[in-house]
C-alpha positions, 0 to 999 in steps of 0.5 A: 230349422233344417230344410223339412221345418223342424228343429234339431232340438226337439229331436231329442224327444225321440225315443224308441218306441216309448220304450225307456219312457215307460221304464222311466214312468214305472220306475219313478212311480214305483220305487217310493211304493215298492221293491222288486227281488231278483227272484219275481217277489215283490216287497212292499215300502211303508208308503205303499200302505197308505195307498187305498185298494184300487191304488195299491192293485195298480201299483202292484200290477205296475210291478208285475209289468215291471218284473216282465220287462225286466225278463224275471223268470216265471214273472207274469203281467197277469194277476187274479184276486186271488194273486192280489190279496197277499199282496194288497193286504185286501180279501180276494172279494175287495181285489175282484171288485176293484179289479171289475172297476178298474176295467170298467175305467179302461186301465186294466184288461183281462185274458183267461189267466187274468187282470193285466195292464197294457202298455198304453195305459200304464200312464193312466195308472200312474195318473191313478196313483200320483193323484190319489197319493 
C-alpha cells in the first residue's frame, strides 16, 4: 500500500474510460454470433440462428455499435424494424415488438432514425444473450 491506501495492484484495473472494456465485451459476445465485413454488412455465424428474436436484435444491434466504434463508413448504431428483419430472419411486426419490449427493459432507446443501445447498456444486452444462450 502506497501512502493514500491503495494498492499498486489494483491499478491495473483501470482502463480509459471503459473504452477497451466495452470493445472486449462486444467482441467476445459477438464473434460466436456474427461476423462483420469491411464494408458495414454483417453476416451471420450458425449459432446466431439459435438465439430467440429478442436475442438475436441485440445481437444484431451489439453489431451496429461494433461497426460504429470500428469507424465503418456509413455505419449507423440505429436500426428500425424495418432494418431489422433481414437481418434477424423475423417480420418487420415480430422486430417492432421485441424492439418495444427491449425499450421498456431499458436496454434499447429510440431517436428519430431509430432503435439504438447506448453504451452503458451494452453490458445488459450481453447479459441478455449470455443467459439466454
Amino acid at each position: 500500500m502506497n501512502s493514500t491506501g491503495t494498492s499498486r495492484e489494483l491499478e491495473g484495473l483501470f482502463v480509459d474510460q471503459s473504452e477497451q472494456a466495452i470493445d472486449g465485451l462486444l467482441k467476445s459476445v459477438l464473434e460466436p454470433l456474427l461476423g462483420l465485413t469491411r464494408d458495414g454488412k454483417i453476416v451471420t455465424k450458425p449459432l446466431f440462428l439459435k438465439l430467440s428474436l429478442p436475442e438475436k436484435i441485440l445481437a444484431v444491434m451489439l453489431a451496429r455499435l461494433a461497426l460504429v466504434r470500428l469507424s465503418v463508413p456509413n455505419a449507423q448504431s440505429e436500426a428500425t424494424a424495418e432494418h431489422l428483419q433481414n437481418e434477424c430472419l423475423a417480420t418487420a411486426k415480430a422486430c417492432r415488438e421485441c424492439l418495444s419490449r427491449l425499450k421498456s427493459k431499458n436496454i434499447l432507446e429510440k431517436n428519430d432514425t431509430g432503435y439504438f443501445l447506448p453504451v452503458w447498456a451494452v453490458t445488459k444486452a450481453v447479459a441478455e444473450i449470455k443467459t439466454h444462450a
